[in-house]
N, C-alpha and C positions, 0 to 999 in steps of 0.2 A: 861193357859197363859204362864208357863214355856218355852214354847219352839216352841211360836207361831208362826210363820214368820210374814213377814211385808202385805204380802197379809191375812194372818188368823187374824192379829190385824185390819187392814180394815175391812173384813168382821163381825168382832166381834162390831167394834164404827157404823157399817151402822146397824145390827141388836138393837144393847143398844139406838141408835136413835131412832128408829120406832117403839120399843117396850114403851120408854120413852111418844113418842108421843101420843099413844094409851093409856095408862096408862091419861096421861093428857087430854085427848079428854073426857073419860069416867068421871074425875073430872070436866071438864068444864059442862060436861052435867048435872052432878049430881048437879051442882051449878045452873042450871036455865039456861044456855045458851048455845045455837048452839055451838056444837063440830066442826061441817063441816064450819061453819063458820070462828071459833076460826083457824081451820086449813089451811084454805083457806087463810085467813091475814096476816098468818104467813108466806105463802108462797110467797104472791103477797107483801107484801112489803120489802120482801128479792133479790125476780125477774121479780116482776108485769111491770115496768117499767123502765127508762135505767137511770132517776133519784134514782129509789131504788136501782137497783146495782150500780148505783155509791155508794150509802150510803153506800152498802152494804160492797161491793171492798175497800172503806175507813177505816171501820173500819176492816175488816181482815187486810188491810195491818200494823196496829197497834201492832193485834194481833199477828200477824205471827214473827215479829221483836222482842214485848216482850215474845215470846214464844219461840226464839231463845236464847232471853238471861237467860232464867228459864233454860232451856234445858241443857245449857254448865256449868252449874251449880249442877243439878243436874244428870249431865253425870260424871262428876269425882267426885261424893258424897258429894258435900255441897250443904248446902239449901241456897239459894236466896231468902228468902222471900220480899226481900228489891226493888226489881225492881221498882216499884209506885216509890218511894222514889228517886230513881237514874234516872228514867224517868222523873220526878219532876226536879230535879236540876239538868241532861242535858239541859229542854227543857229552865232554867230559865239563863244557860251559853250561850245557844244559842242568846237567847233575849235579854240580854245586849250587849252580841257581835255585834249584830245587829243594837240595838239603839247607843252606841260609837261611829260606823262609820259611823251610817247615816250623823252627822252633817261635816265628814269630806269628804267624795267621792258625787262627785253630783250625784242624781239619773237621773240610765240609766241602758239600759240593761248588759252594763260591769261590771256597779258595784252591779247592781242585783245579777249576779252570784258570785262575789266574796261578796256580804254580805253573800247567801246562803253556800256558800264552808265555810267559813271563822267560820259562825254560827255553823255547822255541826261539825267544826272539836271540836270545842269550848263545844259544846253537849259533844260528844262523851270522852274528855277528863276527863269534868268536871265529868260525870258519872261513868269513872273509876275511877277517885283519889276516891269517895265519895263510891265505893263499896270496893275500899281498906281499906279502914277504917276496916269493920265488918273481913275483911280477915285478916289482922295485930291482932287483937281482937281472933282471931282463933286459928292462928298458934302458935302465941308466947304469949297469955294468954288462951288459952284453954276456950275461952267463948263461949257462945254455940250462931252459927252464926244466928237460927232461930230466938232468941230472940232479939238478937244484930239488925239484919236487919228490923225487925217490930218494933222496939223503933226508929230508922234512918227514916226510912217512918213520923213518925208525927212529930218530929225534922226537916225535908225539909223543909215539908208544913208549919208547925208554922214560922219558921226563915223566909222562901223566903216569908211567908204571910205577915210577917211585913217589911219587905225592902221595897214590892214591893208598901205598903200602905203607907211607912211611906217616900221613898223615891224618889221612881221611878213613883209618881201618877200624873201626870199633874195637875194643879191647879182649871181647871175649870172641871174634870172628878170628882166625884161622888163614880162610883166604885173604885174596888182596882186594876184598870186596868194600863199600863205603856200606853205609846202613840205608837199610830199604828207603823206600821213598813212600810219603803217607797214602793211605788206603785210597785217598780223594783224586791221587796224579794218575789215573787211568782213561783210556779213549773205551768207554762199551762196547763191545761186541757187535751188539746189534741183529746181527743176520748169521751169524758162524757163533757157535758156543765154544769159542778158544779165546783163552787166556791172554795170547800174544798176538794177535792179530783182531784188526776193526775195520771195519768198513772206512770208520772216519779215515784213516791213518792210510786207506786208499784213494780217498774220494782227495786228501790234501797233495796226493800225489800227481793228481788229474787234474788238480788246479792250478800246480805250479806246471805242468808240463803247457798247459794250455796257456801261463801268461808268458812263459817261457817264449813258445811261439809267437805272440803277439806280439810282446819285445825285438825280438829278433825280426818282425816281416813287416812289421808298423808302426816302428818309432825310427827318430832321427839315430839312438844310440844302438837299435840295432842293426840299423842300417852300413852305420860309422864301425861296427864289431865286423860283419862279414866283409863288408869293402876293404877294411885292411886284411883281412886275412889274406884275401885273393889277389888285391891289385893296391899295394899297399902303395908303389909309386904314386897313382891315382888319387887313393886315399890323401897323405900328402898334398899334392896338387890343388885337391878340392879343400886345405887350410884343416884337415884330420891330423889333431897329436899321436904321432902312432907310439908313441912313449906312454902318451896318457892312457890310452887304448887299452895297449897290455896291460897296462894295473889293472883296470878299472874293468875287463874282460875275467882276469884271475879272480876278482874280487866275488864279482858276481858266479862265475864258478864255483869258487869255493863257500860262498852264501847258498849255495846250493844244497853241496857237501853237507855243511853245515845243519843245515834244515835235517839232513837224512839222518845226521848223527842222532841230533835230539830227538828225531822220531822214532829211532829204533831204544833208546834208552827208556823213552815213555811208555811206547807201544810194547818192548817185546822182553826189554830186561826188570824195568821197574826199579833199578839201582847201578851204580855203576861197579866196573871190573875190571881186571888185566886187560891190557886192549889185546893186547898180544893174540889174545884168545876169542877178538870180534871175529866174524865173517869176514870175507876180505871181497865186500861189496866194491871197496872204490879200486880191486881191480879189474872185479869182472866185467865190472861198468865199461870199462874198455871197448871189451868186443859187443858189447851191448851196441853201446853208442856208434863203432865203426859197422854194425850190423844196418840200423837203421838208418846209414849213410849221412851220420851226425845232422839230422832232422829231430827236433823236440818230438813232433808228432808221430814220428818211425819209428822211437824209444820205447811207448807205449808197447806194441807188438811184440818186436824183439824183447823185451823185458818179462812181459808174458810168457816167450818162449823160453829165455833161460832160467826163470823162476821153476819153471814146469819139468826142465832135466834138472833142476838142482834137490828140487824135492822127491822127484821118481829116482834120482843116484843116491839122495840118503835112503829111502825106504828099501832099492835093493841091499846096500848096506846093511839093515837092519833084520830082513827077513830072508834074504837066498845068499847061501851058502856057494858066494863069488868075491873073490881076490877084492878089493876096495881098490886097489890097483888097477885092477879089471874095468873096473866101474870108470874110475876117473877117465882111462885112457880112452874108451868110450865118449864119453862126452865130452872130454878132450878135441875126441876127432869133429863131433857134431860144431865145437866151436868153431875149429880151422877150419872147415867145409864152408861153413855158412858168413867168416867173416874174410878169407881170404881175395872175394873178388874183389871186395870195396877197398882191401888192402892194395889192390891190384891199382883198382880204380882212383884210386889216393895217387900213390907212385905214379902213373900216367899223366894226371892231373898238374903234378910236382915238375914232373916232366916235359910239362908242356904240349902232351902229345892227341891230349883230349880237349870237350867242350867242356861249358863252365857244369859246373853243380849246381843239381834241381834244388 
């Protein structure tokens, strides 16, 4: 994996797939139930129907966004474990933004799109300032950012769990819901007749991954992000703050996050909720990102792939009469299969024992 190219790391995530599979097929069997079944579910509620690929398409476009901001992260050598977290309190900036101005712009399609614009930017802000934090913590007290950013994650969730109960809950709602958001704060369809997925809401995922890229391979700052990660002496040497860096690398990270929050609040809840009770995108993002060997452009893929068992693992859920336990430990494995060599390939790298990364 030292020195694999981007097609030999493809063909290494399709073989740790298939191998994963088979591996899980023989434990399905061994538990009592249909393998060819178990795999067939998997497949048909990831692409059986143009309702499952919308599911499906929905959540990659999650993934793929918080696998962008793991990525840029873990491309100039800090860990990001905090994305959930910064996902979280994007999507919770969004949704006040949203409810503010519902009582002051009438609803209508003009003010649809500026709640949506207005929400997004509001996202995307709130989730930087909040991953600056662990980056300040970093640079100028030397805390270690892994630990800093998973303490930040239940700190969201607790804070925005209690605002949103104790202050933003409508009188006659029950849960710890805020009140919808007006009929105009939708992304259309378009192409899929679902409710919680758009095309747009993919097509923005495609654009940030692409300037993402461009950032990262043709500017001065992202040139200034991977050169510290890798050879930060250097970095230094050539007059690079690598103090400045880390924030300023966190930040954009977490503007990332941010971006996903608000776009899952728009796209797929239409109001907000317990976070407690989100997906827990900015972890899976993880092995997304370590998947696509933290490349913008290899998130794509991989983000397709784990969109694809996350909706075939709820569909067998929902329709074959197998353990949920079952299921996860399943894809479970497809995860470790398919993300362990880059883990490998990391470690090596850390170690000094490999060439540079493609």
């Amino acid at each position: 994996m030292f020195q694999a190219s981007v097609l030999e790391r493809l063909a290494i995530a399709v073989a740790s797939t298939l191998l994963a599979l088979s591996i899980g097929a023989i434990i399905v069997a061994a538990s009592g139930y249909s393998a060819v079944e178990f795999i067939s579910a998997l497949l048909y509620g990831a692409l059986g129907t143009p309702s499952n690929i919308a599911f499906m398409l929905r959540q990659s476009t999650m993934l793929i966004l918080a696998g962008v901001a793991v990525a840029v992260a873990f491309r100039a050598g800090v860990f990001n474990i905090g994305v959930q977290g910064q996902f979280v309190v994007g999507g919770f900036a969004a949704a006040v933004t949203i409810l503010f101005l519902a009582p002051v712009l009438p609803d209508g399609p003009v003010s649809g799109i500026i709640f949506i614009f207005l929400g997004i930017v509001a996202g995307v802000a709130a989730g930087g300032a909040y991953a600056a934090i662990p980056g300040l913590m970093k640079a100028y007290a030397d805390a270690n950012e892994v630990i800093t950013t998973i303490m930040l994650n239940f700190i969201a969730t607790g804070v925005i769990y209690f605002i949103v109960d104790a202050y933003l809950r409508p009188e006659n709602v029950s849960a710890p819901n805020t009140a919808p958001f007006p009929e105009s704060v939708t992304l259309p369809s378009i192409v899929f007749n679902s409710g919680t997925f758009s095309i747009i809401g993919l097509a923005v995922a495609l654009v940030t991954v692409v300037g993402v890229y461009i950032v990262m391979v043709r500017t001065r700052f992202g040139y200034d992000l991977v050169t510290s990660g890798h050879q930060e002496r250097a970095a230094a040497y050539s007059g690079v703050s690598t103090k400045r860096t880390i924030v300023t690398t966190m930040t954009f990270s977490g503007m990332i996050a941010g971006l996903t929050g608000g776009l899952f609040v728009i796209m797929i809840l239409g109001y907000y909720t317990d976070p407690s009770t989100f997906p827990r995108f900015g972890f899976d993002a993880i092995a997304v990102s370590l998947l696509a060997a933290n490349n913008p452009l290899g998130v794509v893929p991989a983000g397709l792939l784990f969109g694809g068992l996350d909706a075939g693992g709820q569909y067998i859920g929902f329709t074959l009469n197998v353990p949920s336990e079952l299921v996860d430990g399943v894809i479970g494995l497809v995860v470790l299969f398919v993300a362990a060599p880059e883990l490998f390939r990391m470690a090596g790298l850390r170690a000094g024992l490999g060439g540079d990364d493609e």
